[in-house]
C-alpha positions as CSV (number, residue, x, y, z in Angstrom):
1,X,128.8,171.0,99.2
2,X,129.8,168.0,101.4
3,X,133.1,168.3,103.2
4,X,136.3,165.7,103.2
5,X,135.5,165.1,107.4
6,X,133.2,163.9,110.3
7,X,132.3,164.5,113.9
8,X,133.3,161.6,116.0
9,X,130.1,161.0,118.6
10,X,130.4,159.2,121.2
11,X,127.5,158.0,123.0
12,X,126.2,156.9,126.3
13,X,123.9,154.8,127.9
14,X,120.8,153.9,126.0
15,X,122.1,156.4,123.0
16,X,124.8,153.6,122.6
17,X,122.5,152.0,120.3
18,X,122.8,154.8,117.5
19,X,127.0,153.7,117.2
20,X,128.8,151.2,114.7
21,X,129.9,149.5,118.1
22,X,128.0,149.4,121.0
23,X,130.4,148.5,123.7
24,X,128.8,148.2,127.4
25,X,132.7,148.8,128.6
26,X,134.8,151.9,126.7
27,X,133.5,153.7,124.0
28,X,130.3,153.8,121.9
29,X,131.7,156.0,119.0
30,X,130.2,157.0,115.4
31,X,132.1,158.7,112.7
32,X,129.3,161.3,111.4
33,X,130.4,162.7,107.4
34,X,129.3,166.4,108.0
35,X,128.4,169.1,105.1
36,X,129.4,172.9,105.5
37,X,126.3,174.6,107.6
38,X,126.0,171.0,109.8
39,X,125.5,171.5,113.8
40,X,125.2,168.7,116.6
41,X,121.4,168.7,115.8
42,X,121.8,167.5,112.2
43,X,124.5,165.2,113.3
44,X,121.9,163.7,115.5
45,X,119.0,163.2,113.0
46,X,121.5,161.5,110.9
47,X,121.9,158.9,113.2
48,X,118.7,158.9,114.0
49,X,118.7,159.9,117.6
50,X,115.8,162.9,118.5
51,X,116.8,165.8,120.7
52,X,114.2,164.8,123.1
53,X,116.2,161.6,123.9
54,X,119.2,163.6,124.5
55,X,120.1,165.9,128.0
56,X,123.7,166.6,127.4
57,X,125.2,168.0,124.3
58,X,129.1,168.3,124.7
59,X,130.8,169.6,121.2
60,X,135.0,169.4,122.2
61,X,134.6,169.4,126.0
62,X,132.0,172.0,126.4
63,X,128.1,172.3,126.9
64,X,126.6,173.2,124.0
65,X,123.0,174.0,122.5
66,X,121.8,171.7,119.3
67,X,122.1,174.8,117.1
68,X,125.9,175.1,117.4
69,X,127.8,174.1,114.1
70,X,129.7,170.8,113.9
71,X,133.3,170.9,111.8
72,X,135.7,168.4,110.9
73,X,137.2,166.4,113.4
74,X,134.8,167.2,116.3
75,X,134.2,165.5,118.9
76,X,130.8,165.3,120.6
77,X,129.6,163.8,123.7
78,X,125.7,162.9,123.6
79,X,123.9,161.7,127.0
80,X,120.2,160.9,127.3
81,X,117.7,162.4,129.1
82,X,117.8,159.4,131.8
83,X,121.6,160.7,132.7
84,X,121.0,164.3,132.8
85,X,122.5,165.3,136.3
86,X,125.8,162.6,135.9
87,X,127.6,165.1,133.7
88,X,128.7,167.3,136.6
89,X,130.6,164.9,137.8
90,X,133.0,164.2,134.7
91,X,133.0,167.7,133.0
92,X,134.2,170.9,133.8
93,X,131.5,173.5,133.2
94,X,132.8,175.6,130.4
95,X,131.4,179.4,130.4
């Protein structure tokens, strides 16, 4: 059953290329449309962006695994595997 919503992605550095806009200054962001059961790694195949390209998985400010489910109005941070160590610098770790 598909839902009224989407995640918002926002992407980074060569990921940029999966967004409506790919800006090199502010924000590469895709709207995602999500269905009940979704999580960050089906939001990812539907833009067509592999978990092996991917490091850094951030679902509303905090690390998260691909397996974690996605709702409405989400927001979800996806780094590549080339910028794996930068996030430390920006993100509080969330336990």
């Amino acid at each position: 059953m598909a839902r009224d919503g989407a995640v918002e992605v926002h992407l980074y550095g060569k990921l940029r290329r999966a967004a409506e806009r790919q800006e090199t200054e502010g924000d590469s962001v895709a709207r995602v449309p999500i269905r009940d059961g979704a999580t960050i790694a089906d939001v990812l195949a539907s833009l067509g962006v592999s978990l092996a390209e991917t490091s850094n998985l951030f679902l509303n400010g905090q690390l998260s695994l691909p397996a974690r489910p996605v709702h409405p109005g989400d927001r979800l941070g996806v780094f590549p595997n080339d910028m794996s160590l930068l996030y430390k610098w920006y993100f509080a770790k969330k336990g």
